[in-house]
N, C-alpha and C positions, 0 to 999 in steps of 0.2 A: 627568488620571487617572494612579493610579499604576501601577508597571512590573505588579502582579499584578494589578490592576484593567482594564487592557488585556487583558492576557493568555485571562484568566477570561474578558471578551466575548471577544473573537475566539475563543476555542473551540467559545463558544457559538453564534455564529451559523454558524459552518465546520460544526461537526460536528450544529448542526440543518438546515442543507441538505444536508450529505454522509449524514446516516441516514437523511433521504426520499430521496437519489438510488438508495441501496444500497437500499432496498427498491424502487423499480421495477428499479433491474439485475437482482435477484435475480427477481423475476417474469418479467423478459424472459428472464434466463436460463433458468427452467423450462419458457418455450414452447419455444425456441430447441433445449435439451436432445430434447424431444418431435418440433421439427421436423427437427433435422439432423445425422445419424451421429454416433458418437463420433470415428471416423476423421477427418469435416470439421475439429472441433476440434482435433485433435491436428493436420492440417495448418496450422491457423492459429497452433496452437501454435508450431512449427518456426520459422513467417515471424518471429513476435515476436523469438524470441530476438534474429535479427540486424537488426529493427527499434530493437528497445529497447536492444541495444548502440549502436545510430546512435544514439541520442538521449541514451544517458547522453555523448556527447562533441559534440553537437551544436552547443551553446553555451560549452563549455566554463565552466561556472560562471557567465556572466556575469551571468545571471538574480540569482542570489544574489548575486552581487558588489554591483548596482545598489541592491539593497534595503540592503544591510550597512551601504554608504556616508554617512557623518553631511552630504555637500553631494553633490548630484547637479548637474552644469550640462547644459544642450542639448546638446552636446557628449559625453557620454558616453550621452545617448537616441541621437542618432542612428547615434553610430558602435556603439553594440551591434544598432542593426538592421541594420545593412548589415553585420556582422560575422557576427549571426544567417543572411540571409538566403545570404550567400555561403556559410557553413560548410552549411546546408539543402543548396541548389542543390547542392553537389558531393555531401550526402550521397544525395542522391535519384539521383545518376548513378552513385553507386559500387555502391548496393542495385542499380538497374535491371540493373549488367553481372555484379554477383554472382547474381542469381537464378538461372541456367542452374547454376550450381554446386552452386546449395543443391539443386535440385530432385534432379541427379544424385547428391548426396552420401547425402541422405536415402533415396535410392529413391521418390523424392514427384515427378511432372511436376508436379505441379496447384500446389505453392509455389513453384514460378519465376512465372506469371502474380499470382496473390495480393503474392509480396511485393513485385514491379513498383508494385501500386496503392497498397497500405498506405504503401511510400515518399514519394509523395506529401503524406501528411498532413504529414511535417517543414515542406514549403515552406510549407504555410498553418499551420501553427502559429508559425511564426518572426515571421511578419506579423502577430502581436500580443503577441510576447512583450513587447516594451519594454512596451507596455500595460499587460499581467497585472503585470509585477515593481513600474510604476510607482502600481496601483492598491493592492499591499500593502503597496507604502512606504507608502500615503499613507490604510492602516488602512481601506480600504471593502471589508471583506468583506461586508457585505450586497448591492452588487454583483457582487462575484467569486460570492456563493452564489446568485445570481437567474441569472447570465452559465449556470455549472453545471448546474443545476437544468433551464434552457430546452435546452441540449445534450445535456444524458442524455436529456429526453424523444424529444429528434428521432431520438438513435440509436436508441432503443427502437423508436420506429414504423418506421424504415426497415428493421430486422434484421428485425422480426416481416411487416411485408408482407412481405420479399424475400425469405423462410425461408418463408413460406406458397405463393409462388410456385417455389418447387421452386429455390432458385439455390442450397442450401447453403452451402457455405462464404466462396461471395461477398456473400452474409448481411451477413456480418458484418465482412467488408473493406470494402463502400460505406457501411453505418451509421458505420464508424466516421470516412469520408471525411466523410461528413454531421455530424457531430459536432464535427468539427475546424473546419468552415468555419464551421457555427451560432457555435460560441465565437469566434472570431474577428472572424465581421463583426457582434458585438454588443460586443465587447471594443474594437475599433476606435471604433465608435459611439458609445458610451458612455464610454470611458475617459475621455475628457478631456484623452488628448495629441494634436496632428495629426501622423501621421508624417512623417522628413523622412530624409534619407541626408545621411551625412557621414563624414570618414574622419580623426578625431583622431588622432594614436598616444600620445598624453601619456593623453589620453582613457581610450584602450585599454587603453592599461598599467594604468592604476587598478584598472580590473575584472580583467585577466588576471590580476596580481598574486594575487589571492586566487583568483577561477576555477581554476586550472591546479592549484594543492594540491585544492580540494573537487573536481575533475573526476576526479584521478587515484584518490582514495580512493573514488570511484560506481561508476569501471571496474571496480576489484578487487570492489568489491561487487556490482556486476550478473554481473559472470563468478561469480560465489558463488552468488549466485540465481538461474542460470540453467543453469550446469553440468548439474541433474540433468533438464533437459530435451533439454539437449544430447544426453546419453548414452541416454537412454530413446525420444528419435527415430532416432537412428541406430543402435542395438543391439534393442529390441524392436520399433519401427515406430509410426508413426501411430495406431494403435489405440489400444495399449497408455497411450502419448502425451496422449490425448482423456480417457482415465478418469483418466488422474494428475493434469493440471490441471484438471478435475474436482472431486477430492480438493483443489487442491493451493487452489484458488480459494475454496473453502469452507471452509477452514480458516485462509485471509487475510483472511475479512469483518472480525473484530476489529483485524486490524491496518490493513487497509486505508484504514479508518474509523471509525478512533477514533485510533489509535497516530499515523497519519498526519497527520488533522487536528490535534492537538494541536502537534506536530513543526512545523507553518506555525508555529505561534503563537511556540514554547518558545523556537526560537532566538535569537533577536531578546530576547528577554527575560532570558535565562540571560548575554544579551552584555552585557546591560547590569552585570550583577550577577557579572560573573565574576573581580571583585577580591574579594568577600563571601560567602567559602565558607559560613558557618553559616547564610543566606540562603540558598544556592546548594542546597545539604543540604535544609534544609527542603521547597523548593522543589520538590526534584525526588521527594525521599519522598513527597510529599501526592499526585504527577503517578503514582508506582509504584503508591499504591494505591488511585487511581482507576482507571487502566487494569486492575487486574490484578481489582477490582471488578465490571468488566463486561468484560473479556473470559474470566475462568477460567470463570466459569460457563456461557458460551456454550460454552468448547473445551469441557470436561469431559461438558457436556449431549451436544454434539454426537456425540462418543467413545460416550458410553453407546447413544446411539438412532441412531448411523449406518444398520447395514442396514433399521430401518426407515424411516428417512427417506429414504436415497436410493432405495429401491423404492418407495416413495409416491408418492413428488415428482419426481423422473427416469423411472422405471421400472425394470424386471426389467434392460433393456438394458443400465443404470449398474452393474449390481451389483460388479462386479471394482473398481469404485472403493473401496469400503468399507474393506478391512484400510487400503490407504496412507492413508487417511483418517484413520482412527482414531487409526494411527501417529502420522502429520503433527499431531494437534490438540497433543500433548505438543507439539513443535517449534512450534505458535504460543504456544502459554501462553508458552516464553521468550521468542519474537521479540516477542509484544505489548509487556513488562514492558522489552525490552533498546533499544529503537528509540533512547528519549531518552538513553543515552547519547552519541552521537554528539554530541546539540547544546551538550551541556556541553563534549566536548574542544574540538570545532567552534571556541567562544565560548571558549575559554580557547589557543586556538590550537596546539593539541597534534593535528593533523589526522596528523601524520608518525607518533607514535605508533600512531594508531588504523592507518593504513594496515597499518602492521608486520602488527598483529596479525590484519588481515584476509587478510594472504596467507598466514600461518599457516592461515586459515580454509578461505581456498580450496583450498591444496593437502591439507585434510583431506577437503576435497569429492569434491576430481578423482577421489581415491584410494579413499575411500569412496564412488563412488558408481559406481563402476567395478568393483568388488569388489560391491556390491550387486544390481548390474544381472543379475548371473547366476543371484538369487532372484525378478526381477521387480521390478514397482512396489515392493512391501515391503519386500522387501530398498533400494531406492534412500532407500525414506523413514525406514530405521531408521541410513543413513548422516546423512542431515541434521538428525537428533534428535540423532544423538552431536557431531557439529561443532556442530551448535547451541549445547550444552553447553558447549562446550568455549570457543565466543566468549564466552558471554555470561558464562563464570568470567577469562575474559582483559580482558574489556573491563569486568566490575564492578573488578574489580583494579586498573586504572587508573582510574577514577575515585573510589575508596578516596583511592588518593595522590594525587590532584591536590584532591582537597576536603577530607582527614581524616575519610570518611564510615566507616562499620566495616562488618563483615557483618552484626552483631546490628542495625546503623539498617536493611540491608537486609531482612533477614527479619520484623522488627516490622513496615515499610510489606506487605510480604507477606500478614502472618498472618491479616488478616481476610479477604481473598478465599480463602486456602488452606483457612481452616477451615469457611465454609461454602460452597465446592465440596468439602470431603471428608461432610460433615454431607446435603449431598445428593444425594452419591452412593449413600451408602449405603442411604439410604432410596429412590431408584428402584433400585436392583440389587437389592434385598430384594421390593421390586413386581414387578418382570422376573421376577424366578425362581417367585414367589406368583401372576403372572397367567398364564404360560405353558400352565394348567391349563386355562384357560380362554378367552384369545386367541391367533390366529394372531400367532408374534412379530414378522411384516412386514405387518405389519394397520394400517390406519389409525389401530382405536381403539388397537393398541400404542403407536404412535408419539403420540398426540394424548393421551392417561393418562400417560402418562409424561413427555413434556414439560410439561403442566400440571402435575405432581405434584411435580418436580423446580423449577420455577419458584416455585411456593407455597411448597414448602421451602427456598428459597435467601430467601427474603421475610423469612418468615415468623421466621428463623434470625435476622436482625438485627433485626427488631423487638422478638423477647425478648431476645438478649441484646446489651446498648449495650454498644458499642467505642466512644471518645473520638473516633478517628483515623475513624470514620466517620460520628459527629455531626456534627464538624467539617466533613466535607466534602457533610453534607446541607446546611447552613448556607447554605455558601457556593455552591452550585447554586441554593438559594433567594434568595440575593442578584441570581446571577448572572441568572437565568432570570424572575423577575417583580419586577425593578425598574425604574422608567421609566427607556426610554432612551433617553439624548441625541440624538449622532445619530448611533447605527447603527451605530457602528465599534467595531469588535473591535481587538485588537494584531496583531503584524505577522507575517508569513510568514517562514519559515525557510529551513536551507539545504537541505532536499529540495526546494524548490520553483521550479527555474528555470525555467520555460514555463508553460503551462495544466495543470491535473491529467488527470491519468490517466480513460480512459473508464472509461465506469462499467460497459459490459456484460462488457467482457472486458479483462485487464490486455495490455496493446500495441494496440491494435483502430485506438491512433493514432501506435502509432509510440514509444510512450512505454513508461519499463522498468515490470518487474516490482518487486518491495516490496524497500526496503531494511532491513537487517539491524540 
């Protein structure tokens, strides 16, 4: 099959298990929301951060390294488990002696026990990463999305019993212990490799080689992502904490799972093709306005109906989430549309660069979000819409020069999702303002009219008027989605992906980071 005919399946089946995972997380979420404070979340919040720091350096890239490699021998599986498992183990001791810290630091007791347990997920997740890496080299994502699919259910039922049994916060620390183990001993089972311990250093080298650049550019990027949780636990508290990632989680469903799943696929593919800029170009335009296809209209929708949805769906309790919400959905529209640059510099080996500009990014975080904090939530989330910006005119800029792409290629792939999310705004904020007369505007039927009304209009927009750039890509969804097929294997996973993905109920839940940039 060829390098876009790969690609195309493994999207497909990635991002048709990861959009049924996301709608039970998103259900588990709104019991979970009903059963357990905002506070609880915002402690669980705090633990993530220095979880998912553990984990963006856990493996140090080797995940990706293993996949990247055009020969793998025995010898490089087993020396990344016992590399995995050793780097685990001491991270799981340095979390256990740091927790007394965090809980004191925070003003939080109850995150010294939490991130004790959460730590644990490293050790069982390390014990099947050779697995995971080895099963997307070897293109069986209909595995990896069965493996997924059977783990999010388990953490759902364990969060929602243990959340109906009054444990709150440890809810969602033991689901996500149970989630890690599910993936694992089916990963194990099933993958196809038997594990074994060994300690190459020729081995080793191969994968650190590349590991050690992709691991340093995750750092800067998870201290970027995670910054404004940092500042908003230890400046407003846990409360505050619980509604931002809230806001902050709702406004990553697009990228989580769409942005992401593609990202498995992109890289690996973009690598192959990374001498072929006018390929490369094409390539990644059709990928900008597919994503920005289905995610502007989700942000944009979201923006418009937040305070009734989250009083609907959350409750009256959620409400302070709303503005950073709203804020925040601007900051996903770019993060959806920005993610796949990385897999191009990644794939054309320009990691050094992208680092550069990420800690440009970062230090506009620290400083924005620190300056923001003394507005509240709002103020944090109107810092990470401006850095937002700011990366994603740094990082099209570099990938301008490295493929001869222009701004006018970028805003063409653009212009159809821009123009009808602008085409259906208008016409529910013309509804809003015309029903107000006659519904409450945090009413169900506000929220449920208005979402259906803005979804027929975003329909309805392209069915009158044909764009080429979106013919084309109905075309090829019809290709991709009901053609017989072989067997089952999609293209290969990328460099976001060295271990298991990320739980579904809540971003860290296993130890694993927040979304990259």
């Amino acid at each position: 099959m060829s390098v876009s005919g790969s690609a195309k399946r493994g999207i497909a089946w990635t991002l048709s298990s990861n959009l049924a995972i996301q709608a039970l997380s998103f259900a588990v979420g709104v019991v979970l929301a009903r059963l357990i404070p905002p506070a609880d979340f915002g402690v669980f919040a705090i633990t993530g951060i220095f979880s998912g720091l553990a984990a963006t350096v856990s493996n140090i890239g080797l995940g990706s390294a293993l996949v990247r490699r055009k020969e793998v021998t025995p010898a490089h599986c087993r020396s990344m488990l016992a590399a995995n498992l050793a780097s685990s183990g001491a991270i799981v001791l340095i979390l256990t002696l740091l927790a007394p810290w965090v809980g004191r630091y925070f003003k939080n007791p109850l995150a010294t026990p939490v991130l004790m347990v959460v730590a644990w997920n490293f050790l069982i997740n390390s014990a099947s990463s050779v697995s995971f890496s080895l099963a997307s080299r070897a293109l069986r994502f209909r595995l990896i999305a069965q493996v997924e699919a059977v783990a999010a259910i388990v953490n759902g039922v364990v969060a929602i019993v243990l959340a109906l049994r009054g444990h709150g916060v440890w809810a969602i620390a033991w689901a996500g212990i149970a989630q890690s183990l599910t993936r694992a001993l089916l990963l194990l089972a099933l993958g196809g490799w038997r594990p074994g311990l060994g300690w190459d250093r020729a081995a080793l080298g191969d994968l650190v080689g590349f590991g050690a650049g992709l691991t340093l550019k995750r750092l800067i990027n998870y201290a970027a992502a995670n910054v404004d949780y940092f500042v908003i636990g230890r400046r407003l508290g846990a409360a505050d904490l619980g509604y931002y990632t809230r806001a902050y989680n709702l406004m990553t469903l697009p990228l989580t799972q769409l942005s992401r799943v593609m990202m498995q696929v992109l890289f690996p593919a973009f690598a192959r093709l990374q001498d072929d800029n006018p390929r490369l170009v094409a390539g990644y335009s059709k990928v900008v306005t597919a994503t920005s296809l289905a995610s502007f209209p989700f942000l944009v929708g979201l923006f418009l109906v937040a305070a009734p949805f989250v009083h609907v769906v959350y409750g009256a309790t959620w409400m302070p989430a709303v503005l950073p919400l709203q804020i925040m959905c601007v900051a996903g529209m770019m993060k959806s549309v920005s993610t796949f640059i990385g897999a191009i510099t990644d794939a054309k080996g320009q990691v050094g660069s992208e680092v550069r500009r990420q800690l440009i990014y970062l230090t506009l975080l620290v400083a924005g979000t620190f300056i923001g904090s003394f507005y509240g939530t709002a103020g944090v989330a109107v810092a990470v819409v401006v850095a937002s910006l700011v990366m994603l005119v740094m990082m099209q800029t570099l990938l301008n020069k490295l493929t001869g792409m222009t701004w006018r290629d970028y805003f063409a792939a653009l212009a159809p999702a821009m123009a009808g999310a602008a085409v259906m705004s208008a016409v529910v904020i013309a509804f809003q303002l015309a029903a107000r007369r006659f519904l409450d505007p945090l009413s169900p039927a506000m929220l449920a009219s208005a979402t259906l009304l803005g979804a027929a209009v975003y329909v309805l927009f392209f069915l009158i008027v044909r764009i080429q750039r979106v013919d084309s890509l109905r075309a090829d969804l019809k290709r991709t989605f009901f053609r017989r097929q072989g067997s089952g294997h999609g293209g290969a996973p990328g460099a976001g992906t060295d271990g298991p993905a990320e739980p579904a109920v809540m971003a860290g839940a296993t130890g694993l980071p927040r979304d990259e940039i």
